[in-house]
PADO-456103 format. One record per residue (C-alpha): x negated, y, z negated. Coordinates in nm, 2 decimals, padded with zeros to 4 digits. Example, Ala and Ser with C-alpha at 12.3 -4.5 7.8 and 13.67 -1.06 7.14 Angstrom:
2
+--------+--------+--------+
:     c1 :     c2 :     c3 :
+--------+--------+--------+
: -01.23 : -00.45 : -00.78 :
: -01.37 : -00.11 : -00.71 :
+--------+--------+--------+
This chain:
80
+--------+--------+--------+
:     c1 :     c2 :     c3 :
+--------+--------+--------+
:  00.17 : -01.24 :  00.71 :
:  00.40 : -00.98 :  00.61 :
:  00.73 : -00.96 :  00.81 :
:  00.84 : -00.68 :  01.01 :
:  01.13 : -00.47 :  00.86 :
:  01.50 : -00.49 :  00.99 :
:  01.58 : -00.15 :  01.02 :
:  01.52 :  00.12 :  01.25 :
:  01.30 :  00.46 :  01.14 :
:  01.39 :  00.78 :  01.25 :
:  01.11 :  01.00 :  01.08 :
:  00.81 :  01.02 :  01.22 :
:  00.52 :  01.10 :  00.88 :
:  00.21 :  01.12 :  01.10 :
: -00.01 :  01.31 :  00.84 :
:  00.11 :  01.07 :  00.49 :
: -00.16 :  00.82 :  00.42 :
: -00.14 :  00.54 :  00.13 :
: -00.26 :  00.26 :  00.02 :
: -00.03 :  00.00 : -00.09 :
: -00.17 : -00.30 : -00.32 :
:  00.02 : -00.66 : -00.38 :
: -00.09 : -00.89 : -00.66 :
: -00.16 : -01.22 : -00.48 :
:  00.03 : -01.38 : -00.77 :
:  00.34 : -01.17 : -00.80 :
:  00.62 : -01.35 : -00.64 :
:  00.87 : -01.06 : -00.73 :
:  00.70 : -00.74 : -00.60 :
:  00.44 : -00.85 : -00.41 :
:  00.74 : -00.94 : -00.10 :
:  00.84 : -00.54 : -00.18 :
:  00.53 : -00.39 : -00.14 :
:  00.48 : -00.59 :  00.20 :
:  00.83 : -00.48 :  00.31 :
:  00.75 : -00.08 :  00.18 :
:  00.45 : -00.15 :  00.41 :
:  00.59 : -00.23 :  00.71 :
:  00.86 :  00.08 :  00.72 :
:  00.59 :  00.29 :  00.60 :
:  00.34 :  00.18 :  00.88 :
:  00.69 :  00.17 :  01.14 :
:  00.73 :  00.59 :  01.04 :
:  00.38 :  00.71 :  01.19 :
:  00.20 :  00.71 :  00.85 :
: -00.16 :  00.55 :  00.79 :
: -00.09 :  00.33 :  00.57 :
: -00.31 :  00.00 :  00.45 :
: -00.19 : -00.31 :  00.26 :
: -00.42 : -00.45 :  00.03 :
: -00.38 : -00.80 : -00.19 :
: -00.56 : -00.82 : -00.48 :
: -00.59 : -01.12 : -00.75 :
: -00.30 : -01.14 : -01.05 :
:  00.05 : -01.08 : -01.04 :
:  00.22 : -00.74 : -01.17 :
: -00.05 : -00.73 : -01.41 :
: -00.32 : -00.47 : -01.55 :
: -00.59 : -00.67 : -01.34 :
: -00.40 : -00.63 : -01.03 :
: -00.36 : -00.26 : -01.11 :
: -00.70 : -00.19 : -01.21 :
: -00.87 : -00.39 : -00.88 :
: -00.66 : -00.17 : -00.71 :
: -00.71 :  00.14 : -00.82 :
: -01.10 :  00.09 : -00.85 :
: -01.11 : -00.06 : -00.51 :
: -00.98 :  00.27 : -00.36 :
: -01.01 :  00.60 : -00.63 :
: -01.32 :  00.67 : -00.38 :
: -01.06 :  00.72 : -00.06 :
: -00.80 :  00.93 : -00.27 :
: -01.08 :  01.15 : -00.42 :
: -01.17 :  01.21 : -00.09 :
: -00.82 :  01.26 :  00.03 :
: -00.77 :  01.50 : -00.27 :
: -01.10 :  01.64 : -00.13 :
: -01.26 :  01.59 : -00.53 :
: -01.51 :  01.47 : -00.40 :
: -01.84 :  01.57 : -00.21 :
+--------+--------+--------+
């Protein structure tokens, strides 16, 4: 479950979208990415949180980024 953020958001980003991805192992920036999350998610944007096996590893960062290069060629509008 990741935890709300203790701050209040003024700026409203209703056309950013992301994806943000935790390595289910990484105990130091997984928490990070959860909280960057939450504020993002709090300021309008689409957003998604995704967990991914490893820590703050190549794995993790590979799963990731072949689990959603399909949605940011499509966001880039690369693709047809």
């Amino acid at each position: 479950m990741v935890e709300a953020v203790g701050f209040g958001v003024f700026n409203r980003f209703p056309d950013s979208h992301g994806v943000f991805v935790g390595g289910a192992q990484d105990d130091e920036y997984r928490p990070q990415a959860q909280r960057l999350f939450m504020a993002a998610r709090a300021a309008g944007m689409h957003v998604q949180y995704q967990e991914v096996p490893g820590g703050h590893d190549f794995g993790a960062w590979r799963k990731g980024l072949v689990d959603n290069l399909d949605w940011l060629g499509t966001r880039l509008g690369l693709t047809a």
